[in-house]
DRENDO-1510 file (C-alpha; in Angstrom, 1 decimal, always signed):
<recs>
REC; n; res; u; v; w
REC; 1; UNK; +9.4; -14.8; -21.6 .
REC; 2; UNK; +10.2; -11.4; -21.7 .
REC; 3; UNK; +9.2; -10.5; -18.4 .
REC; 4; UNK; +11.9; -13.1; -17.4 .
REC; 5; UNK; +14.7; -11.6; -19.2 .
REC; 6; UNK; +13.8; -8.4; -17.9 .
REC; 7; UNK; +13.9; -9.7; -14.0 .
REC; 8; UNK; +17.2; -11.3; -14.8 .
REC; 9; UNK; +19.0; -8.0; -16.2 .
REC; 10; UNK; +17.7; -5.8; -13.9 .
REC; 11; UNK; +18.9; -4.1; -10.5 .
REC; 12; UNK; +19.7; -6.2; -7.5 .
REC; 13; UNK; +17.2; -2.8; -5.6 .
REC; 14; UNK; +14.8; -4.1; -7.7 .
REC; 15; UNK; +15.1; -7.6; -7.4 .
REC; 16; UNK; +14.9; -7.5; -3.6 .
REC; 17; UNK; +11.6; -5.1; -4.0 .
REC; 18; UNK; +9.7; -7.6; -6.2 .
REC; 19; UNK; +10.8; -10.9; -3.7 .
REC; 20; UNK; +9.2; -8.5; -0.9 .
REC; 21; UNK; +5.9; -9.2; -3.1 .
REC; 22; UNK; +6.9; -12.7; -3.8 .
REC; 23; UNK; +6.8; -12.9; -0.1 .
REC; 24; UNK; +3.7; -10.9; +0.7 .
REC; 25; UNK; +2.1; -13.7; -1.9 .
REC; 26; UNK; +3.5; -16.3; +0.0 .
REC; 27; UNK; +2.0; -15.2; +3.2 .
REC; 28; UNK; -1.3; -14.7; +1.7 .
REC; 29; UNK; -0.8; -18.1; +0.2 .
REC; 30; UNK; -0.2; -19.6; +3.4 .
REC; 31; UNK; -3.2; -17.7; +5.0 .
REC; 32; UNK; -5.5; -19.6; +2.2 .
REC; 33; UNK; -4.2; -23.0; +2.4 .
REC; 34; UNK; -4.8; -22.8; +6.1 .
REC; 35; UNK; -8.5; -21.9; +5.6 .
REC; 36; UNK; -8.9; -24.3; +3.5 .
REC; 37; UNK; -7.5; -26.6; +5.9 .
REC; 38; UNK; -9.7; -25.8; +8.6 .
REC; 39; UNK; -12.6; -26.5; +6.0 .
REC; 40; UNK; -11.5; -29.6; +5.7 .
REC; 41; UNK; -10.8; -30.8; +9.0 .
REC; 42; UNK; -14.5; -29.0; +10.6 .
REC; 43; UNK; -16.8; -29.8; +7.4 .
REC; 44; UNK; -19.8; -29.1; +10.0 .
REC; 45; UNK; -18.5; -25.5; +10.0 .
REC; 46; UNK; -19.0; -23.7; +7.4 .
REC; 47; UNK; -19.9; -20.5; +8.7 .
REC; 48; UNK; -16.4; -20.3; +10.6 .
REC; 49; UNK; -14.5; -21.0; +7.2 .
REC; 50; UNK; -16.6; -18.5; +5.3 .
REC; 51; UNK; -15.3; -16.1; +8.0 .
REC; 52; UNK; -11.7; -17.2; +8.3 .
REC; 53; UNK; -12.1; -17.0; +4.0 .
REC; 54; UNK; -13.3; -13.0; +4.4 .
REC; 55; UNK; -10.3; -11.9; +7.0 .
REC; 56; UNK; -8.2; -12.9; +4.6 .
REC; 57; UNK; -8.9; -10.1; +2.6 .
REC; 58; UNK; -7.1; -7.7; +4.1 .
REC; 59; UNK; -3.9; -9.5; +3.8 .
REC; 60; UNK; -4.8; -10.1; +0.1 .
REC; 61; UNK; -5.5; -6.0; -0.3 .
REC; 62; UNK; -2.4; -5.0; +1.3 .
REC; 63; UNK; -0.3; -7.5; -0.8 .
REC; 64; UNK; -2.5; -6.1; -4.0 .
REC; 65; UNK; -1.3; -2.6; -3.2 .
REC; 66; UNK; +2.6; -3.5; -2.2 .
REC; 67; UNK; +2.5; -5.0; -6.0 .
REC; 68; UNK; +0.8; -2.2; -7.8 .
REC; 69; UNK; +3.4; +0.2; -6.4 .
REC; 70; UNK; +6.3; -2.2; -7.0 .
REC; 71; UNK; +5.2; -2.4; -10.6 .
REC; 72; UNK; +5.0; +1.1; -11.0 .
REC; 73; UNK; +8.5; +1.9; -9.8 .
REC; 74; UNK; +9.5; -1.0; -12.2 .
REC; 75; UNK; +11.9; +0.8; -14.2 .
REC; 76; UNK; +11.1; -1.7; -17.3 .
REC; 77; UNK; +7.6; -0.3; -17.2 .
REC; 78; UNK; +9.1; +3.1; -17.4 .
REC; 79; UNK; +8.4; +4.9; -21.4 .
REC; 80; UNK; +11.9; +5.6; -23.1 .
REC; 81; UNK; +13.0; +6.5; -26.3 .
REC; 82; UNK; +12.9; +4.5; -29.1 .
REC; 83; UNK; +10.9; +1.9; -27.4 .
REC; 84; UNK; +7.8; +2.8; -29.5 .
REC; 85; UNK; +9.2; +1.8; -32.5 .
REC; 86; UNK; +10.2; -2.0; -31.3 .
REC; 87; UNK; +6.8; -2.7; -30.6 .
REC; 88; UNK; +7.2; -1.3; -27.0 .
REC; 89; UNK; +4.5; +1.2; -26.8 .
REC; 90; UNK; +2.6; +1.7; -22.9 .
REC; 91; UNK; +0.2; -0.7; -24.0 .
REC; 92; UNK; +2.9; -3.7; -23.9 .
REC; 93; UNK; +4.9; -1.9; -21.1 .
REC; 94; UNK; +1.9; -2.4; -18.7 .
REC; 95; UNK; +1.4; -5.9; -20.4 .
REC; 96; UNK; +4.7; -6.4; -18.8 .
REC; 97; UNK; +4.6; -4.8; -15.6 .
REC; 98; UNK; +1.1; -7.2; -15.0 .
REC; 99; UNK; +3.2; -10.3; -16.1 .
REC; 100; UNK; +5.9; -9.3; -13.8 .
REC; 101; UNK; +3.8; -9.2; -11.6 .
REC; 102; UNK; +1.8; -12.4; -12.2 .
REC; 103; UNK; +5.2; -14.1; -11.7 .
REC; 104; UNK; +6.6; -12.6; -8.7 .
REC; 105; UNK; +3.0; -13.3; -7.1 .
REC; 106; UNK; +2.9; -17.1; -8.5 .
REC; 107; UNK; +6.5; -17.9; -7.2 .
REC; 108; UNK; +5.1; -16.2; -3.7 .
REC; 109; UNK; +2.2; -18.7; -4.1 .
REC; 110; UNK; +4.6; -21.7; -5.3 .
REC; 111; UNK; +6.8; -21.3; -1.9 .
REC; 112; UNK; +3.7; -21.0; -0.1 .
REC; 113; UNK; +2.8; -24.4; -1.2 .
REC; 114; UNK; +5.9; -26.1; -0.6 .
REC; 115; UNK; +5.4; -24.9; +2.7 .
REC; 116; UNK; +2.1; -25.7; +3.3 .
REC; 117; UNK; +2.8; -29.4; +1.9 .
REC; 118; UNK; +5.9; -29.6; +4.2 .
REC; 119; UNK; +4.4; -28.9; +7.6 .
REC; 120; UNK; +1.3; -31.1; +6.9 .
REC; 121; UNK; +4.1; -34.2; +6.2 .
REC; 122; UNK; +2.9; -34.5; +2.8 .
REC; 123; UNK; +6.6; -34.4; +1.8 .
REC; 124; UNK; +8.9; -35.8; +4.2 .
REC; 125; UNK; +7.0; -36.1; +7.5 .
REC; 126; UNK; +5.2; -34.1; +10.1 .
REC; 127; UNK; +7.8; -31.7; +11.8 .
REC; 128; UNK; +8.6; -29.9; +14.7 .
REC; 129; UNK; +7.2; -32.6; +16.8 .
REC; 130; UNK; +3.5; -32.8; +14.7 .
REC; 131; UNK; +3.0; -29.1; +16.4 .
REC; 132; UNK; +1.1; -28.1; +13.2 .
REC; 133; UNK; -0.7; -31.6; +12.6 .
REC; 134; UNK; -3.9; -29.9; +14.0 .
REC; 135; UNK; -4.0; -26.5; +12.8 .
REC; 136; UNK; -3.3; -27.7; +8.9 .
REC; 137; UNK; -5.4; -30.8; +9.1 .
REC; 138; UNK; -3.0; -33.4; +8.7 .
REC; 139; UNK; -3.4; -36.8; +7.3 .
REC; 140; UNK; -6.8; -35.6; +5.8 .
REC; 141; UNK; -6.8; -35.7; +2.1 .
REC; 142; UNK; -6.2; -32.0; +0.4 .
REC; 143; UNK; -8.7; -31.1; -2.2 .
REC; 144; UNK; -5.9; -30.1; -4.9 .
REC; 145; UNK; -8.7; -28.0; -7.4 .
REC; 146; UNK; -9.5; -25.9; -4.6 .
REC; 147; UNK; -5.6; -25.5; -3.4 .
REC; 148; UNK; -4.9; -24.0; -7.0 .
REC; 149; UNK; -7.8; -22.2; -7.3 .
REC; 150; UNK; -6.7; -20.2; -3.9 .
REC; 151; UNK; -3.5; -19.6; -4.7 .
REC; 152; UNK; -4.1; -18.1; -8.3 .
REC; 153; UNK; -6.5; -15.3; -6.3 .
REC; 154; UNK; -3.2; -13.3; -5.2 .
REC; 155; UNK; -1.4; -13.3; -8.6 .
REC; 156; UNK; -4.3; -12.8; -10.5 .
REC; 157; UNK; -5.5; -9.8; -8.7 .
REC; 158; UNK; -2.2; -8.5; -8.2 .
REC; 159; UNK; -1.6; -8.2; -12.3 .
REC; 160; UNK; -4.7; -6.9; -12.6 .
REC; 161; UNK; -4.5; -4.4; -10.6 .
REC; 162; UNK; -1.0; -4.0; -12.0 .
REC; 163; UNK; -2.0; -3.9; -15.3 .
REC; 164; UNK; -5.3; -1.3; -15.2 .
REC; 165; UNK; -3.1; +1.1; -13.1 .
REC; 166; UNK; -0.1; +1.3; -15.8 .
REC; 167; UNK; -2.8; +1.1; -18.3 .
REC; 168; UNK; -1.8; +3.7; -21.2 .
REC; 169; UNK; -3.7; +7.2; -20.6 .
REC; 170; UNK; -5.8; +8.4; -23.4 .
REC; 171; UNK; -3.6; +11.1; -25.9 .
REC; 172; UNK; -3.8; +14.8; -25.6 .
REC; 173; UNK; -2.6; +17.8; -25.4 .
REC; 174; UNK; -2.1; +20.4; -22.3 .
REC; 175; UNK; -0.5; +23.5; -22.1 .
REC; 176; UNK; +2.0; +23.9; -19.5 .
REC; 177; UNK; +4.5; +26.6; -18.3 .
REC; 178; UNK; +8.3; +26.5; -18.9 .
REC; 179; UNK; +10.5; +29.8; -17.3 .
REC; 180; UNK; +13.9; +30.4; -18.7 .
REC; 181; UNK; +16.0; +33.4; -17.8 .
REC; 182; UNK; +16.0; +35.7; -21.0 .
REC; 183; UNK; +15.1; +39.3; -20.0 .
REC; 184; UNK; +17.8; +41.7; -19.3 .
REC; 185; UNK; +16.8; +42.0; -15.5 .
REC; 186; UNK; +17.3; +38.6; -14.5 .
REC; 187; UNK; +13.8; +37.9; -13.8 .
REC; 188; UNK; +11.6; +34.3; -15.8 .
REC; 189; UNK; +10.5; +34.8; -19.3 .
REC; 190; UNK; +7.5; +32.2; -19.3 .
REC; 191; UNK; +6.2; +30.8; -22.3 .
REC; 192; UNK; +3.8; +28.1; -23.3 .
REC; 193; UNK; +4.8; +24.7; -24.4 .
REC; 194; UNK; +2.4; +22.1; -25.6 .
REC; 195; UNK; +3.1; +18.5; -24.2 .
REC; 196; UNK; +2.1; +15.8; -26.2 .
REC; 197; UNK; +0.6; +12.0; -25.2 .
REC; 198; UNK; +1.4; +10.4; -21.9 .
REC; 199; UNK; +3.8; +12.9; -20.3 .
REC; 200; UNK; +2.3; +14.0; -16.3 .
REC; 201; UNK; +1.8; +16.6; -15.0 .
REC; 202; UNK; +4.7; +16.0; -12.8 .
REC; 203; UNK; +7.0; +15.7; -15.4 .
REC; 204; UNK; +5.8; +18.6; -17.4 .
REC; 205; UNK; +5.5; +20.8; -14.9 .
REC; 206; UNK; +8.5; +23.1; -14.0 .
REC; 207; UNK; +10.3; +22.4; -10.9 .
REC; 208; UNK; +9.3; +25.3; -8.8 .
REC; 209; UNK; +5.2; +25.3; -9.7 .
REC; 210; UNK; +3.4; +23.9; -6.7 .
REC; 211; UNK; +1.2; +21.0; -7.6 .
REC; 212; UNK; -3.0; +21.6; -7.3 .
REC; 213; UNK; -3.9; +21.0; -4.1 .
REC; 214; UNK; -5.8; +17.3; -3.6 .
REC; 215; UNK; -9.2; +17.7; -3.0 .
REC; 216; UNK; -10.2; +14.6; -0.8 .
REC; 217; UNK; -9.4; +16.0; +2.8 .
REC; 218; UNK; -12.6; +17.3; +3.7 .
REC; 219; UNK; -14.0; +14.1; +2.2 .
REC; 220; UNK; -11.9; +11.9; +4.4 .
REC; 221; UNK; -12.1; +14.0; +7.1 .
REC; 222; UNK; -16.1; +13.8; +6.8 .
REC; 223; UNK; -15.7; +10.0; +6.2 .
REC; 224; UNK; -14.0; +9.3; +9.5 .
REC; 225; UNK; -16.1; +11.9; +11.2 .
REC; 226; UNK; -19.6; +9.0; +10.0 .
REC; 227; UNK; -17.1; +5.9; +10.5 .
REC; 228; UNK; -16.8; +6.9; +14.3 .
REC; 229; UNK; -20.4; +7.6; +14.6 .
REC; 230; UNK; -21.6; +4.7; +12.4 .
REC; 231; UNK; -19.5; +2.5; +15.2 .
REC; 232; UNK; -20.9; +3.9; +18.3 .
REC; 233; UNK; -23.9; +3.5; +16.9 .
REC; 234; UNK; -23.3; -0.1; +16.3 .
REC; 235; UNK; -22.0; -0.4; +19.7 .
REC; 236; UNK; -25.4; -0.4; +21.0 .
REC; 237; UNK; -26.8; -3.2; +18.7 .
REC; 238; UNK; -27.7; -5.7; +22.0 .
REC; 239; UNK; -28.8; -8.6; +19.9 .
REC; 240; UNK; -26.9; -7.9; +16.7 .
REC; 241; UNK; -25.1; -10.7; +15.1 .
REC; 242; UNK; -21.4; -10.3; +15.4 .
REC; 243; UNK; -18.3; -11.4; +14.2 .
REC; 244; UNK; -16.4; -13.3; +16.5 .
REC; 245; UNK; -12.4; -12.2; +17.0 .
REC; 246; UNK; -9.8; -14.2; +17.2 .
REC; 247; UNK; -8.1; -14.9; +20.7 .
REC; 248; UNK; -11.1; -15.1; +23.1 .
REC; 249; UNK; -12.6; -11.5; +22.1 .
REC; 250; UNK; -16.5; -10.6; +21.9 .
REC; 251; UNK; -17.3; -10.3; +18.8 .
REC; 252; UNK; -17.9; -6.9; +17.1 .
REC; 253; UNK; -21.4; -5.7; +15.3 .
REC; 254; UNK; -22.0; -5.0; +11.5 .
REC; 255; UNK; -22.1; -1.7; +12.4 .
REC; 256; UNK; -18.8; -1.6; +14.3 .
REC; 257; UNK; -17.2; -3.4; +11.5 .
REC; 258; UNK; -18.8; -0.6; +9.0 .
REC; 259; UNK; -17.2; +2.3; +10.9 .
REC; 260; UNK; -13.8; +0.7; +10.7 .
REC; 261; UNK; -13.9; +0.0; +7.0 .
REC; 262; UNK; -15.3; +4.0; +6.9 .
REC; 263; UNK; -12.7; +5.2; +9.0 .
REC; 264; UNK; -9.9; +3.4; +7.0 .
REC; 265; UNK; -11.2; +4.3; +3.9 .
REC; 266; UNK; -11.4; +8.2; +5.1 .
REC; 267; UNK; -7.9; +8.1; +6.2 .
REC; 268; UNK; -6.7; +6.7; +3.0 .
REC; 269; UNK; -8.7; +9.7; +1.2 .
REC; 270; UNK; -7.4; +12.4; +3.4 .
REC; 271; UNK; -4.1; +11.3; +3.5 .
REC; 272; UNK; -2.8; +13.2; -0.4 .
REC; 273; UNK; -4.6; +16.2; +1.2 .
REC; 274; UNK; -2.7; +16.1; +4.7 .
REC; 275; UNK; +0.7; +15.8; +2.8 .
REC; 276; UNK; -0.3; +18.8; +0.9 .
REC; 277; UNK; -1.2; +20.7; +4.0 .
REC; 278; UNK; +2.1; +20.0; +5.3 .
REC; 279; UNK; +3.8; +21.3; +2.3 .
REC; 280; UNK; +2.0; +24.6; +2.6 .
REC; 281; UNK; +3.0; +24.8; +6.5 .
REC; 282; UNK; +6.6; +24.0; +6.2 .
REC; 283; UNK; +6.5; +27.3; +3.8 .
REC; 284; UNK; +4.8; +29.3; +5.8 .
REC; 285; UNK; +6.1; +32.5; +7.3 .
REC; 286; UNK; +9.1; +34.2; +5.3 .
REC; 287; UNK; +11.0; +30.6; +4.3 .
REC; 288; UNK; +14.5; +30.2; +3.4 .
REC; 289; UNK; +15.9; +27.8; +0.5 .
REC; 290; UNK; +15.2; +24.6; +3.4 .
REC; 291; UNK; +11.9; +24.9; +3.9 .
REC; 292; UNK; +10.6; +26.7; +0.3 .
REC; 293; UNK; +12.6; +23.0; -1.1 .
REC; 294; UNK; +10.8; +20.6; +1.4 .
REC; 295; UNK; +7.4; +22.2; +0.9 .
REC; 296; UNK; +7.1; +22.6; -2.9 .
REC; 297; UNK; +8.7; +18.9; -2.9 .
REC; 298; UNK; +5.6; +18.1; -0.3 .
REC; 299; UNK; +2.9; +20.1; -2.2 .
REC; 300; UNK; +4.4; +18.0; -5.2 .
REC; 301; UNK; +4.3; +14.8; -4.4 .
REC; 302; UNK; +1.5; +14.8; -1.8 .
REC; 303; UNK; -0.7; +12.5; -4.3 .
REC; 304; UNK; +2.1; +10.0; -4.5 .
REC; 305; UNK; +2.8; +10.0; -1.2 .
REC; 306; UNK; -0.2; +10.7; +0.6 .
REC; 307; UNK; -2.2; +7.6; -0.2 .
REC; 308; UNK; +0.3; +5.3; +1.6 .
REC; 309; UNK; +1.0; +7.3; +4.3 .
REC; 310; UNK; -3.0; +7.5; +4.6 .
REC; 311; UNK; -3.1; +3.4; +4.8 .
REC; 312; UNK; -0.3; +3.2; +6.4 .
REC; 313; UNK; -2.0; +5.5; +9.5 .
REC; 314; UNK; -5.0; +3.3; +9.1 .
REC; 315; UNK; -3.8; -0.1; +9.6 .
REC; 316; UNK; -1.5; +1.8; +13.0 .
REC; 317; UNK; -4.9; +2.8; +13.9 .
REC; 318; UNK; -6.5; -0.7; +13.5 .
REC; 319; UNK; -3.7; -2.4; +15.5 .
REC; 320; UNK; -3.8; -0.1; +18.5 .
REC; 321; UNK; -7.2; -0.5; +18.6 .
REC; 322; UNK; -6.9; -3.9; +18.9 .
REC; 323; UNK; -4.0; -3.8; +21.2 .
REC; 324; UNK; -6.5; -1.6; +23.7 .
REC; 325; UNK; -9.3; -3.9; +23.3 .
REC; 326; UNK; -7.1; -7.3; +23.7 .
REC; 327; UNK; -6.1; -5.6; +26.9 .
REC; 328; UNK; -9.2; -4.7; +28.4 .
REC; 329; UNK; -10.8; -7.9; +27.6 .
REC; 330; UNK; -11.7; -10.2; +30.2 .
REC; 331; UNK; -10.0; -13.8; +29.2 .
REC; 332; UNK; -8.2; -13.0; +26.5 .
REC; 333; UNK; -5.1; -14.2; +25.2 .
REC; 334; UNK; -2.9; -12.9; +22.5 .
REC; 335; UNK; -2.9; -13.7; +18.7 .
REC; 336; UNK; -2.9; -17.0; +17.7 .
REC; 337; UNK; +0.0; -17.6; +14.9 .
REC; 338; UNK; -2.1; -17.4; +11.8 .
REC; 339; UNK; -3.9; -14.0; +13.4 .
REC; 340; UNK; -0.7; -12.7; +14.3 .
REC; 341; UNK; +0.7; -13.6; +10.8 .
REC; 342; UNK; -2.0; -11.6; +9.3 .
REC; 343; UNK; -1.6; -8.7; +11.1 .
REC; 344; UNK; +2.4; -8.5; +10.7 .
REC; 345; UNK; +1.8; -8.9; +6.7 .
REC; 346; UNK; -0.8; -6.1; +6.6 .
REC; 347; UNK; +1.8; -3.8; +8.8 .
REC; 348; UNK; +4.5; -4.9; +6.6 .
REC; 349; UNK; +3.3; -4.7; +3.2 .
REC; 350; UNK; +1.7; -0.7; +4.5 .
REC; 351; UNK; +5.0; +0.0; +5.4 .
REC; 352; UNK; +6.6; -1.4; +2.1 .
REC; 353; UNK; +4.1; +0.6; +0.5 .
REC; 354; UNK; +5.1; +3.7; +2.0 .
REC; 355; UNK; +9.3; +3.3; +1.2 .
REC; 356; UNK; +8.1; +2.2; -2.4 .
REC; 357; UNK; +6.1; +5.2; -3.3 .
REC; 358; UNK; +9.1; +7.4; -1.5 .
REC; 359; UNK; +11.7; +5.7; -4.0 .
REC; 360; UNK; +9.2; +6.7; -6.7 .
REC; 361; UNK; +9.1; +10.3; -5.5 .
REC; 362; UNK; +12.7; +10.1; -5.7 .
REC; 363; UNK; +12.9; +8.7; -9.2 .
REC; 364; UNK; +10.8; +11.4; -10.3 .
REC; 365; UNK; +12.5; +14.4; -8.7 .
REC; 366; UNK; +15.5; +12.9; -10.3 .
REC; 367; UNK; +16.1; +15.2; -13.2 .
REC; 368; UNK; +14.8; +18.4; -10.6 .
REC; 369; UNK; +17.4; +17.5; -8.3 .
REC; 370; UNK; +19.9; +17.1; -10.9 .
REC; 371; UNK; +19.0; +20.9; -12.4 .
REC; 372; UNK; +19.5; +21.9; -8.8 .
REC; 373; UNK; +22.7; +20.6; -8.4 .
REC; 374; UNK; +24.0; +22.1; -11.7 .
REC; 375; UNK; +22.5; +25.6; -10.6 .
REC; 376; UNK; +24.7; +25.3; -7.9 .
REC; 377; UNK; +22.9; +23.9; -4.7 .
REC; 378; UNK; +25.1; +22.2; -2.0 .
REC; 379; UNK; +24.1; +18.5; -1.5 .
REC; 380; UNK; +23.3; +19.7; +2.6 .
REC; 381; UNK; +20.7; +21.7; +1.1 .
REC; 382; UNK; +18.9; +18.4; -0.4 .
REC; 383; UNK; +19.7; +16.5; +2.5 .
REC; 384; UNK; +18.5; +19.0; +5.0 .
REC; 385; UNK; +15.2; +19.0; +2.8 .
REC; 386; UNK; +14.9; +15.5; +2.5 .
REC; 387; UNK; +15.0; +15.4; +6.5 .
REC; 388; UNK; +12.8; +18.1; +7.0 .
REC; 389; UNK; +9.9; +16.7; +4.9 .
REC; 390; UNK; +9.9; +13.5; +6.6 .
REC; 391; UNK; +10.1; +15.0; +10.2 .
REC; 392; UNK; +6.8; +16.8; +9.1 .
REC; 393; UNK; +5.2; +14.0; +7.8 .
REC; 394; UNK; +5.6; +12.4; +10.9 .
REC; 395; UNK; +4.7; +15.3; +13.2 .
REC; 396; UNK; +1.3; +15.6; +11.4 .
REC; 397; UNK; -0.2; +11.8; +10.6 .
REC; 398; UNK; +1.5; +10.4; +14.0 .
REC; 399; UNK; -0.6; +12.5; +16.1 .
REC; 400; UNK; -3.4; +11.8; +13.6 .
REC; 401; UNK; -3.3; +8.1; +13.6 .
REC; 402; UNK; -2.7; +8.0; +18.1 .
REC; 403; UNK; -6.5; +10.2; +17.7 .
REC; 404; UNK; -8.1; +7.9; +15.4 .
REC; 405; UNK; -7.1; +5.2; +17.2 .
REC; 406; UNK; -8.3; +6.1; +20.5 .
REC; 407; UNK; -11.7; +7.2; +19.3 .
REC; 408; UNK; -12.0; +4.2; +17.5 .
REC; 409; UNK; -10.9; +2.1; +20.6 .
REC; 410; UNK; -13.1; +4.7; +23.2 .
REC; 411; UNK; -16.8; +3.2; +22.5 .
REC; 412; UNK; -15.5; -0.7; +22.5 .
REC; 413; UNK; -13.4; -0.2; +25.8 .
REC; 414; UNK; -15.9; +2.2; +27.4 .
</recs>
């Protein structure tokens, strides 16, 4: 009940960024029913729903990760004064965030239903000419149990997920630098400051210390590096057992399949560490106030950041790839509409991903950039920053995802 209250008080920014993960749900929703109604309809093929059943996952895992960073730029999940002592500690914040969650992800699911139910007939007839009588087995009866049971897979992962990654820290105490300007030459007096409980690092630390430098880019580097290998390899499985594609494609090898989950997962691990690397070029070589701004932001928030952009290059990758092999495949035709609903949700929610973590960014710098403007810094300065990280960014993980892809796409189009 309170996580109602809350979503009808709050922003209308907000509001539109939690219906973006009502609407992820539904799509993920929709995905599910129509498994299940292909289970129904081809009871002899149980092998092909198991496998339409698994490719939902990566809908379901992009949807997971839009909510988890929705939740965390919730600002009724963020600690505030006072809050402690209405029974509001970060244990019941997080309790929040995951019910905020659970709704926005059951309301997806709800709509998802309705829609479902509406193009079968089950509510008012079959539409649009019975197009979709087919495709969402119509007129066969809907096992109702299993409907619910796929549906409640989204929200309950969702606040989960939610839920462990706002869980409260454990208390403790770390020393951290504060400068203030009290010596007679003008220069930083720096003294230590203990910080108590669940304040970060980022909040602690003072706005012109560079962040530690992540330390998973020679991991991911190293786990795209055996990804590619571990899918030429698998390229040369004759009589493997593959996966059949959707739209008239051969169908891929274990091992093929292996080197694109290692490849995704290496660019999703090397993507905090690329952002930090771009922070420490941008400052490179006698900086002004521009650049020394957009890189210490960079080397900041490169964890934040990073991880998104690292996703967001993977599933570019995985769609290019695609692209090329739909291309050079003999008899092939484009996505069907539930393939090609999958794919735009995975793209989308990557990219929501991305513009939620870079509102977070900015909802952290907030009190930096407000020090900054006091100090006397002209708002082009922050704007000319802003810019100059983001061209960056995209100077260093577009070329990265374009060589990705291609090696991924080289030994399945070769």
């Amino acid at each position: 009940m309170l996580a109602l209250r809350l979503a009808r008080a709050t922003h209308p920014l907000v509001l539109l960024r939690r219906l973006l993960v009502a609407a992820a749900s539904a799509g993920v929703g929709f995905l599910l029913l129509c498994t299940l109604a292909y289970a129904v309809a081809h009871p002899d093929r149980s092998a092909g729903s198991v496998l339409r059943l698994a490719w939902c996952a990566l809908p379901l895992a992009a949807t997971v990760h839009l909510a988890v960073a929705v939740a965390r730029t919730d600002p009724s999940t963020r600690p505030r004064p006072g809050l402690s002592s209405v029974g509001l500690g970060p244990g019941r914040l997080a309790a929040i965030a995951a019910a905020s969650t659970a709704v926005s992800c059951t309301l997806g699911s709800a709509l998802a239903l309705l829609f479902f139910l509406h193009l079968r007939g089950d509510l008012t007839g079959l539409p649009f000419d019975r197009a979709a009588a087919d495709l969402l087995a119509a007129g066969r009866p809907l096992p109702l149990p299993a409907a619910l049971t796929l549906l409640a897979v989204t929200p309950v992962a969702a606040s989960a997920a939610a839920a462990l990654t706002l869980r409260p820290r454990p208390p403790g105490r770390r020393r951290v630098l504060t400068g203030t300007p009290t010596d007679g030459n003008g220069g930083r007096h720096r003294t230590d400051r203990a910080v108590d409980g669940d304040l970060g690092a980022e909040e602690a630390r003072d706005p012109f210390d560079p962040a530690p430098a992540p330390t998973g880019l020679p991991w991911g580097t190293a786990l795209v590096a055996i990804g590619l290998a571990v899918e030429v390899y698998g390229t040369r499985g004759g009589d493997s057992p593959r996966l059949p594609l959707p739209g008239g494609v051969p169908g891929i090898t274990l091992g093929v399949l292996a080197g694109w989950v290692l490849t995704a997962v290496g660019l999703a691990v090397a993507g905090p560490g690329l952002a930090h690397l771009c922070g420490r070029v941008v400052q490179a070589y006698r900086p002004g106030a521009t650049r020394l701004l957009a890189g210490r932001a960079l080397m900041d928030e490169a964890r934040r950041v990073g991880r998104p952009l690292g996703v967001l290059s993977a599933v570019v990758a995985a769609g290019i790839t695609a692209a090329e092999l739909y291309g050079r495949a003999a008899g092939a035709r484009p996505f069907g509409p539930l393939a090609g609903l999958g794919a735009a949700l995975v793209l989308a929610c990557a990219a929501a991903t991305v513009l939620t973590a870079a509102l977070e960014t900015r909802q952290v710098r907030a009190g930096s950039t407000a020090a900054l403007i006091r100090l006397g810094a002209p708002a082009t300065l922050l704007r000319s920053a802003a810019l100059l990280r983001v061209a960056v960014l995209l100077a260093v993980f577009a070329p990265v995802t374009w060589a990705v892809a291609t090696l991924t796409a080289l030994p399945l189009t070769s």
